[in-house]
N, C-alpha and C positions, 0 to 999 in steps of 0.2 A: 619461380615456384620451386620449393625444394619439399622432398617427398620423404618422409621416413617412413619405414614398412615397417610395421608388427605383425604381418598376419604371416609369413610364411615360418617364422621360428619363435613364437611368443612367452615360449618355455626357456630360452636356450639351450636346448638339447643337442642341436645341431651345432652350434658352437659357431656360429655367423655372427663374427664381430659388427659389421656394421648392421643389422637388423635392429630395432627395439623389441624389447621383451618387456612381460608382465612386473619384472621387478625392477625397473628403472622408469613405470611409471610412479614417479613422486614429483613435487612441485619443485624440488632443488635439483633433481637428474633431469628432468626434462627441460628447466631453466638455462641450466649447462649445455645440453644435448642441442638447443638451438639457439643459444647465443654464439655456441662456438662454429656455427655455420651461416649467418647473417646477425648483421647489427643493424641499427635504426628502428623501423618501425616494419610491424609485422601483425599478419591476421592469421590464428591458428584453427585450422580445419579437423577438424575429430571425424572420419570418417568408419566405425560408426560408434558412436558414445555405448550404444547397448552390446556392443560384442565386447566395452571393458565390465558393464556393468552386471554381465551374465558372467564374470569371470571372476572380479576383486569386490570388499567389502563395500559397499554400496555408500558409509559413512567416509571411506578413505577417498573416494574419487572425489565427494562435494568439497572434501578439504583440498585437495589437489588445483581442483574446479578455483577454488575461491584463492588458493597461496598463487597461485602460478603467475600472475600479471607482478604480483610483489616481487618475487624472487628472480623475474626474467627481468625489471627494471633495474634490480640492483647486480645481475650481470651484465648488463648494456644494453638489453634488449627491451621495446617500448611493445610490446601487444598491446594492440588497437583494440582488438574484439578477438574472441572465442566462437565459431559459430560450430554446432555440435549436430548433430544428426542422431534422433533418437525413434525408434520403432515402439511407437505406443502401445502394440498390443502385445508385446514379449515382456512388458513391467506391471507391478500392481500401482495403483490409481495414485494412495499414499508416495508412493517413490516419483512418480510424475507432479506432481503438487512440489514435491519437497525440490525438484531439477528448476519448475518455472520458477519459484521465489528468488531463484541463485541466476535467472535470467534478470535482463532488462527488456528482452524483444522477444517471445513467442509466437512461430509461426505453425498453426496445425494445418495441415492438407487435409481434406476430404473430397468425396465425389462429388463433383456436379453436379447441376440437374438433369442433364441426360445422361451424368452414370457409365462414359462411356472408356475405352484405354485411355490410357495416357500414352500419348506419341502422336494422334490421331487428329487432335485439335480439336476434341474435344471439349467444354469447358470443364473446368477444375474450381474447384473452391480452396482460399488460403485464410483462415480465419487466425488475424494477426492482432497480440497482445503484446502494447506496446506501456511500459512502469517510466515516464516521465522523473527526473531526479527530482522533483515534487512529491513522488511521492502518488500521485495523479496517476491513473489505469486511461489509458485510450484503449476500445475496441472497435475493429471495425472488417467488414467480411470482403473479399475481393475476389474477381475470378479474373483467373488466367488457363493458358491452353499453351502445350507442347506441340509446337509444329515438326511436321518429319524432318530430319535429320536434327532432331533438341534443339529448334529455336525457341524462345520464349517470348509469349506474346498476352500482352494484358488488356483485360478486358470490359477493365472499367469497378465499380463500386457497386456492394448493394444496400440496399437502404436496411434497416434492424426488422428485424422477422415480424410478419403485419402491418407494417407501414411499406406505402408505396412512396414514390418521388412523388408523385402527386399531390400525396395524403402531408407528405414533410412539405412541399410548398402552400398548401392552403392552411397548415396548422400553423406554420412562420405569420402568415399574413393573419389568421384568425389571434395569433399572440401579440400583434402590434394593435390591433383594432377596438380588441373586446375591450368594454369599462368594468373590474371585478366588481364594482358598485351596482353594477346594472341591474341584478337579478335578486338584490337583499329586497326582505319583507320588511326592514327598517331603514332610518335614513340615516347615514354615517356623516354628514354633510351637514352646518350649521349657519343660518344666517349670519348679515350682520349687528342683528337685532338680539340672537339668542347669542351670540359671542359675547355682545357684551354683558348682557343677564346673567350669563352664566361668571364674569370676571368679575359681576357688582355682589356675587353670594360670599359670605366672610366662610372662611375653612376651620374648620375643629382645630386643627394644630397650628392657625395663625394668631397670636394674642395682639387684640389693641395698644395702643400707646400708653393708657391709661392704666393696663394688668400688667403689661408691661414694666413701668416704673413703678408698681405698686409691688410687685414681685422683686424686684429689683432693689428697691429699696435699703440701705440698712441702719439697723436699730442702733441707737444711740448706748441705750441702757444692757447690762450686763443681763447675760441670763441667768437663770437661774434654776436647781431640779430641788425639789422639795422629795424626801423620801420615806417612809415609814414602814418599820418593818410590823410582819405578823407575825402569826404563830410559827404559818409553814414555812418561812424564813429563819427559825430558829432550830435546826435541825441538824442532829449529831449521830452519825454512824454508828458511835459505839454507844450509845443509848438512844435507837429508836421508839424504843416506850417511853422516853423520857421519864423514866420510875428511878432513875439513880440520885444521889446528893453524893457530891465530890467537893 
């Protein structure tokens, strides 16, 4: 595990070389900054994404956010995943939407149902949004509980808000069972007496054999257009009273 600190000098004012500062977060300094300190494959922790985001333009980090896996792979460096740490009630809503689309996995903490610390073993809720490279949204609600000294202990699934396990196995078993035909005021369902009735009816746009070759047909004899002009066929622009002699 290798640690870079930004919090004790993030100005460089102090003049602490090895420190990060606010102006060496970009996607090519920090590409450098950890390629030159391990190669292969590597997972970058953001501890905490909203103390950059209360600090630099909100549009430069999602770019940094989205450059950084490019420019760390073309200095030698493979990140695997980003996992970022953000306090949702220090951002507006807009800026939270615009972080999870630039996710693949969103994980929101809330309280449990008894509401109670965290540390305590308490249950916890972790409502996790996972973007499939289909393209596909899976959600689903889980609780877990921090035991003393931070161990982490899972405690299973919940089923989607109003449905119980119970209510999800009998609606599985009522989805295999039920006939959608059961319950029409009409019958969708054909003998095999009305099958055929209905194949022996001629259709508007099928022509017999007979209209068929009759249609089909062609005339031996030339055709011909007979044409006869009138009056209002004899008409000149530059005398529409036709009162002129030229």
């Amino acid at each position: 595990i290798l640690f870079h600190d930004a919090f004790p000098d993030p100005l460089g004012w102090c003049g602490r070389g090895s420190g990060l500062t606010l102006g060496e977060f970009s996607a090519s300094g920090l590409a450098s900054r950890l390629a030159s300190t391990s190669q292969g494959s590597a997972t970058i922790v953001l501890d905490s994404l909203s103390w950059l985001l209360l600090r630099l333009p909100f549009p430069s980090v999602c770019q940094v956010l989205a450059q950084l896996p490019r420019r760390a792979n073309a200095a030698g460096l493979k990140i695997v995943r980003i996992v970022a740490l953000v306090h949702g009630d220090l951002h507006p809503p807009a800026q939270l939407d615009v972080l999870k689309t630039l996710a693949r996995l969103v994980v929101t903490l809330q309280p449990g149902p008894g509401s109670g610390r965290s540390g305590d073993g308490t249950p916890q809720t972790a409502v996790v949004l996972h973007r499939e490279r289909g393209k596909r949204l899976l959600q689903k609600t889980e609780l877990f509980s921090i035991l003393p000294g931070y161990g982490f202990k899972f405690l299973g699934e919940l089923p989607p808000k109003g449905v119980s396990k119970e209510d999800e196995a009998e609606e599985g078993r009522e989805t295999a069972e039920v006939d959608p035909t059961a319950r029409l005021t009409f019958n969708l369902r054909l003998t095999e007496a009305e099958r055929q009735a209905r194949e022996s009816v001629p259709l508007p746009y099928h022509f017999s054999e007979e209209k068929k070759s009759s249609l089909l047909q062609t005339s031996t004899e030339e055709g011909k257009i007979y044409y006869e002009p009138d009056a209002a066929d004899d008409f000149d622009e530059e005398d529409p009273d036709d009162d002129l002699d030229v």
